[in-house]
C-alpha positions as CSV (number, residue, x, y, z in Angstrom):
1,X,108.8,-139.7,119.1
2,X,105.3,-139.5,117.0
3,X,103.2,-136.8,116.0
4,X,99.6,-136.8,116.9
5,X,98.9,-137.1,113.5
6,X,100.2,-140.8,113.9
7,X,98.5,-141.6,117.4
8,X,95.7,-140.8,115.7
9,X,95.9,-143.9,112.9
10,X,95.5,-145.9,115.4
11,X,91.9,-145.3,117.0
12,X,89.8,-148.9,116.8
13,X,89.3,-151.5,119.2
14,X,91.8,-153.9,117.6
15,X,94.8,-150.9,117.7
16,X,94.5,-148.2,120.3
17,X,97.1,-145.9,121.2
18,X,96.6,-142.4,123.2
19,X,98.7,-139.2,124.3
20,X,98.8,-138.4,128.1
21,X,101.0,-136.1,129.4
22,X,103.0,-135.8,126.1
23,X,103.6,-139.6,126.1
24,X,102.0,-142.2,123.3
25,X,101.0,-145.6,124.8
26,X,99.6,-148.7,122.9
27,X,96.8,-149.9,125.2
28,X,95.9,-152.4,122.6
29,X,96.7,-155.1,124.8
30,X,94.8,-153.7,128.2
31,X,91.1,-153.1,126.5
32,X,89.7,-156.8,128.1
33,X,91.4,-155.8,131.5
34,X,90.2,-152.2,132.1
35,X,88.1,-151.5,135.1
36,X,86.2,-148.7,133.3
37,X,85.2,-151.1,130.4
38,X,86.7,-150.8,126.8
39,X,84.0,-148.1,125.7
40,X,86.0,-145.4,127.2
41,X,89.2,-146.6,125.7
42,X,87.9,-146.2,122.6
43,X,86.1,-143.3,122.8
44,X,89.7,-141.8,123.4
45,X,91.6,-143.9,121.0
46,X,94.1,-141.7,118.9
47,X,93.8,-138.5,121.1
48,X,95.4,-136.4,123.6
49,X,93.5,-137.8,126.0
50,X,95.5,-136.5,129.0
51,X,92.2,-134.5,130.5
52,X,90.1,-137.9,130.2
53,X,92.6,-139.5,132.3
54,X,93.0,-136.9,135.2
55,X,89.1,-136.5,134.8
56,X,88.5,-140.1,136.1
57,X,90.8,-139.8,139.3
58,X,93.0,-142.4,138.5
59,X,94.8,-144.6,141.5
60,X,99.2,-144.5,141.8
61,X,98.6,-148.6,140.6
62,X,96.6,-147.4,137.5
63,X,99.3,-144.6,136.0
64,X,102.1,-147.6,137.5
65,X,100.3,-150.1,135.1
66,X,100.5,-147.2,132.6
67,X,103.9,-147.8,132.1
68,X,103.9,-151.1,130.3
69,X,102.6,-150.0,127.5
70,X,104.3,-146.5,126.9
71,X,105.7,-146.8,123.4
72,X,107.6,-143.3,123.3
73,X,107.1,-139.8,123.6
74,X,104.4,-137.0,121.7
75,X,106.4,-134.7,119.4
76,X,107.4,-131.1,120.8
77,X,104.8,-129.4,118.0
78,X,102.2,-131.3,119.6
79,X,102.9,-131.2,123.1
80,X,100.1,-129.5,125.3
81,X,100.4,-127.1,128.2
82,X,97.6,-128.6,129.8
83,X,99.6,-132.1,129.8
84,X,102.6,-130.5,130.7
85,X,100.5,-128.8,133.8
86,X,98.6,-131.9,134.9
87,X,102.1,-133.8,134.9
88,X,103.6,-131.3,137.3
89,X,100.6,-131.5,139.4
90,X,100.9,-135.9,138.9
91,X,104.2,-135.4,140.5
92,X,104.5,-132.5,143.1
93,X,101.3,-132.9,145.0
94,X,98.0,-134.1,145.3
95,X,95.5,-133.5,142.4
96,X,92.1,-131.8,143.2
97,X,90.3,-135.0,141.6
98,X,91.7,-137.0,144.0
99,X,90.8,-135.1,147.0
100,X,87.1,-135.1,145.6
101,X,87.3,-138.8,145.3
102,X,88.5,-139.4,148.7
103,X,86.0,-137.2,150.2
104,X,82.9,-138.4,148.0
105,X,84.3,-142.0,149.7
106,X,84.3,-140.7,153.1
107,X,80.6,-139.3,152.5
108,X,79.7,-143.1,151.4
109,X,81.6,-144.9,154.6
110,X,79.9,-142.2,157.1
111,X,76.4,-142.7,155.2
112,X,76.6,-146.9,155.0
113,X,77.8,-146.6,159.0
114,X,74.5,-144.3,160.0
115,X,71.9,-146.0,158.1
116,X,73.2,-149.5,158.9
117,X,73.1,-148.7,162.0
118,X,69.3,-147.6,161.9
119,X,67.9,-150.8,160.9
């Protein structure tokens, strides 16, 4: 169990942990492999950053990959509601995020399949 006091300490490139959904993970070793490119990992290095994650829209692989590097839980005094709530919406239906995504994709297939079609 940490504190957020302790995720914090570790906030550089070379030692980043984060809180999302009331769970610390050391994504130290994932920095070179993340899609969104290490700037954004460290911008949210040693915080809550359970809202930067939902933000994005991330895939079922993504919070999967998650997993490996979960290290333990946040402590109940720094738990967030707002983790808690995003968590229960994670697991009992579909996020509003990921409905935008999937419709901003449709938008891109329908508008790639009309004006290919023009030329």
């Amino acid at each position: 169990i940490f504190k957020l006091e302790e995720v914090a300490l570790h906030n550089s490139a070379e030692d980043i942990w984060m809180a999302i959904h009331n769970k610390v993970y050391d994504i130290t070793k994932f920095i070179d492999e993340h899609p969104g490119g290490m700037e954004v990992l460290i911008e949210n290095a040693g915080l809550e950053a359970t809202y930067a994650f939902e933000d994005v829209g991330h895939s079922l692989d993504a919070r999967d990959l998650l997993s490996q590097y979960y290290i333990g839980d946040l402590h109940e005094e720094d738990r967030t509601a707002k983790a808690a709530t995003a968590a229960a919406t994670e697991e009992g239906g579909v996020s509003s995020n990921v409905v935008m995504v999937m419709g901003v994709a449709v938008l891109a297939a329908i508008s790639f399949y009309v004006f290919s079609n023009k030329a």
